[in-house]
VOGU-3710 file (C-alpha; in Angstrom, 3 decimals, decimal comma):
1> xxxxxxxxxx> 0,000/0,000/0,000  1,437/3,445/-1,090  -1,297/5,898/-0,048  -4,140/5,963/2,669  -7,271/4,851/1,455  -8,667/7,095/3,060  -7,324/10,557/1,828  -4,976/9,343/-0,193  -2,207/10,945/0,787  1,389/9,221/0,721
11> xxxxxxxxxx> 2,071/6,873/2,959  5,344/7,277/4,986  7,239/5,263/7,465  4,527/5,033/10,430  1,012/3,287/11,697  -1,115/6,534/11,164  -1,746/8,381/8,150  0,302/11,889/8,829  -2,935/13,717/6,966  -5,955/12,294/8,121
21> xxxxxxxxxx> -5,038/10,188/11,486  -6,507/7,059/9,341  -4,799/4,206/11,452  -2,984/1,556/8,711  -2,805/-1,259/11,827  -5,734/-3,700/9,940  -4,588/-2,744/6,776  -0,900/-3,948/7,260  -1,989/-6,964/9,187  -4,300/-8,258/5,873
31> xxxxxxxxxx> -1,718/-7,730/4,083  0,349/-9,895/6,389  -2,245/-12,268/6,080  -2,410/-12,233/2,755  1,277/-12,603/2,021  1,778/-15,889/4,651  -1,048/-17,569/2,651  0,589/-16,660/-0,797  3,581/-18,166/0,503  1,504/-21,378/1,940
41> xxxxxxxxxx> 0,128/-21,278/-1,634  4,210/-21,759/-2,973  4,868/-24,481/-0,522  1,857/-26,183/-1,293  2,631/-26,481/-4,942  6,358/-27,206/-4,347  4,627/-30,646/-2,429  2,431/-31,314/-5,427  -0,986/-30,370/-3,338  -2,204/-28,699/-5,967
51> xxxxxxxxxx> -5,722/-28,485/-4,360  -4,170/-27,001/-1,050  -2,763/-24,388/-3,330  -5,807/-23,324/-5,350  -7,519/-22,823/-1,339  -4,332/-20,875/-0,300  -4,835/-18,664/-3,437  -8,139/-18,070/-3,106  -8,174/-16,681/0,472  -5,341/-14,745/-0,527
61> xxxxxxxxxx> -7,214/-13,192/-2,853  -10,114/-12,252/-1,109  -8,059/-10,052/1,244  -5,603/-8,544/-1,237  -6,008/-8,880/-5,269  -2,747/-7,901/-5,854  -1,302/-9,011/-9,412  1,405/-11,081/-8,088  -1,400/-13,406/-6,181  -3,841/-13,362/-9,130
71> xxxxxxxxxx> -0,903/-14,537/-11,125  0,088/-17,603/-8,831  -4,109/-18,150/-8,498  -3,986/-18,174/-12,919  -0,969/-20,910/-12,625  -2,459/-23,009/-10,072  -6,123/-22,810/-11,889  -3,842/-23,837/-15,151  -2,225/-26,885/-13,179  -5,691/-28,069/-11,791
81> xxxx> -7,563/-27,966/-14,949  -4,341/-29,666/-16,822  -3,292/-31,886/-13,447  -6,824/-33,533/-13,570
//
């Protein structure tokens, strides 16, 4: 995240938007979230659960649908639909 979603102002090195006091503490911890299950999704694959990885993907996705997850969700939706 690069700017507030709230103001959109630029985001600098703290918890709290320097403009609008819009506190980034849920924000950063989705995309926490988001980032371990991407990762899960990777590990997943590397073990052949292919399934495990589509389900990693997908969560991942519903908290942040940021290109690099949609493009690991469009590889894993590839292997599944070749895989089977």
């Amino acid at each position: 995240m690069e700017k507030c979603p709230n103001c959109n102002a630029r985001i600098k090195d703290n918890n709290e938007c320097y403009r609008c006091g819009f506190d980034f503490a849920l924000v950063f911890s989705c995309e926490q979230t988001a980032e371990v299950l991407y990762f899960n999704a990777l590990a997943s694959l590397k073990k052949g659960n292919i399934d495990q990885a589509r389900r990693f993907c997908e969560k991942a996705i519903a908290i942040d649908n940021s290109p690099r997850i949609r493009k690991l969700n469009t590889f894993v939706l590839l292997k599944t639909f070749y895989h089977a």
